[in-house]
C-alpha positions, 0 to 999 in steps of 0.5 A: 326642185318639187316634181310636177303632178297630174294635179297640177298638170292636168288643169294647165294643160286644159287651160291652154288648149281649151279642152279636158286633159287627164295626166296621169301616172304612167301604169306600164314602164314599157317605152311608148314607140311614137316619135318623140319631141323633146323640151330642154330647159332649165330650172332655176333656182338651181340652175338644173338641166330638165327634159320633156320627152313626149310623143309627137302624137300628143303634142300634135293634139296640142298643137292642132286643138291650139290651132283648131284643127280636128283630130283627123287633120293633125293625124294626116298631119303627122303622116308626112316626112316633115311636120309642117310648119304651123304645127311646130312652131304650136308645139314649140309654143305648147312646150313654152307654155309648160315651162310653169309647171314643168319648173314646179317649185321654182322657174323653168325656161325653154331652152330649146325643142328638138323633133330628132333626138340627134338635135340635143346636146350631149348634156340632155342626152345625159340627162336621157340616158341616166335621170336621177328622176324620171315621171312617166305620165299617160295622158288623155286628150278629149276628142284627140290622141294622148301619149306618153309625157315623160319629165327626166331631171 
């Protein structure tokens, strides 16, 4: 399996959501404190197990710029107990639509989006724990907040 680059995820992401996404290769290693929102998929041909953990604050840029809402919205958003409906299923989709370069070099397929790290199985908890790679991007949304992406396989 190739490893997605900023190239080729920058622009994707820009695409779907209609403004600039700039990903680029995380400087610090030190771990982003955002809640997380994890994509498990699979990546075929070889049938390998690939997780996306990224922070709820940029994928809820995502999802509010996908649904048109300001970033000051999604922010208060983001501020309740739960996220509220309209903006999961957004991420839901926004994570669905990364699956082409998520599976780069090959085909991924959207098994499953959990928002509490409790929600997956141990196979991906594996796959969190002891990646035999991980890509740690930061990326930037225009106009809204960016955070931390992280591709582990």
């Amino acid at each position: 399996m190739s490893i997605p680059t900023p190239s080729e995820l920058s622009p994707h992401f820009s695409h779907l959501i209609g403004r600039r996404v700039a990903f680029t290769k995380a400087v610090s290693s030190a771990p982003s404190k955002a809640q997380k929102v994890y994509g498990i998929y699979t990546s075929f041909p070889d049938e390998a197990l690939v997780v996306v953990k990224a922070d709820l604050p940029l994928l809820g840029s995502f999802a509010g710029s996908l649904m048109g809402l300001p970033d000051g919205e999604v922010r208060k958003r983001l501020l309740a107990s739960e996220v509220d409906e309209f903006l999961r299923d957004a991420t839901y989709e926004v994570m669905n639509v990364a699956a082409p370069v998520i599976g780069h070099g090959g085909r991924a397929v959207l098994k499953k989006v959990a928002m509490q790290l409790a929600d997956i199985d141990d196979k991906a908890q594996d796959v969190l724990k002891k990646p035999a790679h991980s890509l740690e991007f930061d990326v930037a949304v225009a106009d809204y907040q960016g955070g931390r992406f992280t591709v582990l396989f």
